[in-house]
C-alpha positions in Angstrom: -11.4 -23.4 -12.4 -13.1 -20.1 -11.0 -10.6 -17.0 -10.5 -11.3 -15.1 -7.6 -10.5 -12.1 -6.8 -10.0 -11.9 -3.5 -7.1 -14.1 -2.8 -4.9 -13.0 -0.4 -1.7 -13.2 -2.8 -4.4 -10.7 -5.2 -4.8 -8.1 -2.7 -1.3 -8.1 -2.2 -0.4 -7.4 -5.5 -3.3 -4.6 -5.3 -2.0 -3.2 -2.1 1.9 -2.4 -3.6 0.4 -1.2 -6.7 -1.8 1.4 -4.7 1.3 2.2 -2.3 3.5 2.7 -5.3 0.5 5.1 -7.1 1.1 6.6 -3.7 5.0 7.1 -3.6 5.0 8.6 -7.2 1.3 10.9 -6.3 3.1 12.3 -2.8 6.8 12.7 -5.2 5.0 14.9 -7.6 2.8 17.0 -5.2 5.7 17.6 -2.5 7.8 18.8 -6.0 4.7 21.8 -6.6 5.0 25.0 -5.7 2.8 26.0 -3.4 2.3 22.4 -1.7 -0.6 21.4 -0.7 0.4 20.6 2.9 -3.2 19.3 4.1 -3.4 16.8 0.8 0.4 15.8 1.5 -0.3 14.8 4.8 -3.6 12.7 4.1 -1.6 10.8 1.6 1.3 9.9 3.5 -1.1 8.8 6.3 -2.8 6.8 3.5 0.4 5.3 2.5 2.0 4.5 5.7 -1.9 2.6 6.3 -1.3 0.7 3.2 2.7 -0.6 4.5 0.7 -2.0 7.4 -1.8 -3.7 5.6 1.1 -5.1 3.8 2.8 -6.2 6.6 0.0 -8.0 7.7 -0.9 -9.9 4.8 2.7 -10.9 4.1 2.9 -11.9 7.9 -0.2 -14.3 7.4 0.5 -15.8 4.1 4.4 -16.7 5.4 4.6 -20.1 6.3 4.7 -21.1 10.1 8.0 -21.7 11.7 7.8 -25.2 13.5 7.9 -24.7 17.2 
């Protein structure tokens, strides 16, 4: 059996692990002094990009409802 990397369910996993990176990355930088307002920003927009792409994948690999 080949393992591919590219199943959904994988690039799930990958996505939370990024988003999480994220959380702690934009925790420590917001805790600097000066922040970095600019850098804040694009990684907050980067992480609320990733939620979606989330959403998304977990919307498509739930089960249908039956009509």
């Amino acid at each position: 059996m080949t393992f591919n990397l590219h199943f959904p369910e994988r690039q799930l996993i990958e996505l939370r692990i990024e988003h999480a990176d994220l959380d702690a990355w934009i925790d420590r930088l917001a805790g600097q002094m000066p922040v970095d307002q600019l850098m804040l920003q694009r990684l907050k927009k980067r992480r609320l990009a990733l939620r979606d792409a989330i959403a998304r994948l977990q919307a498509a690999l739930e089960p249908k409802e039956p009509a």
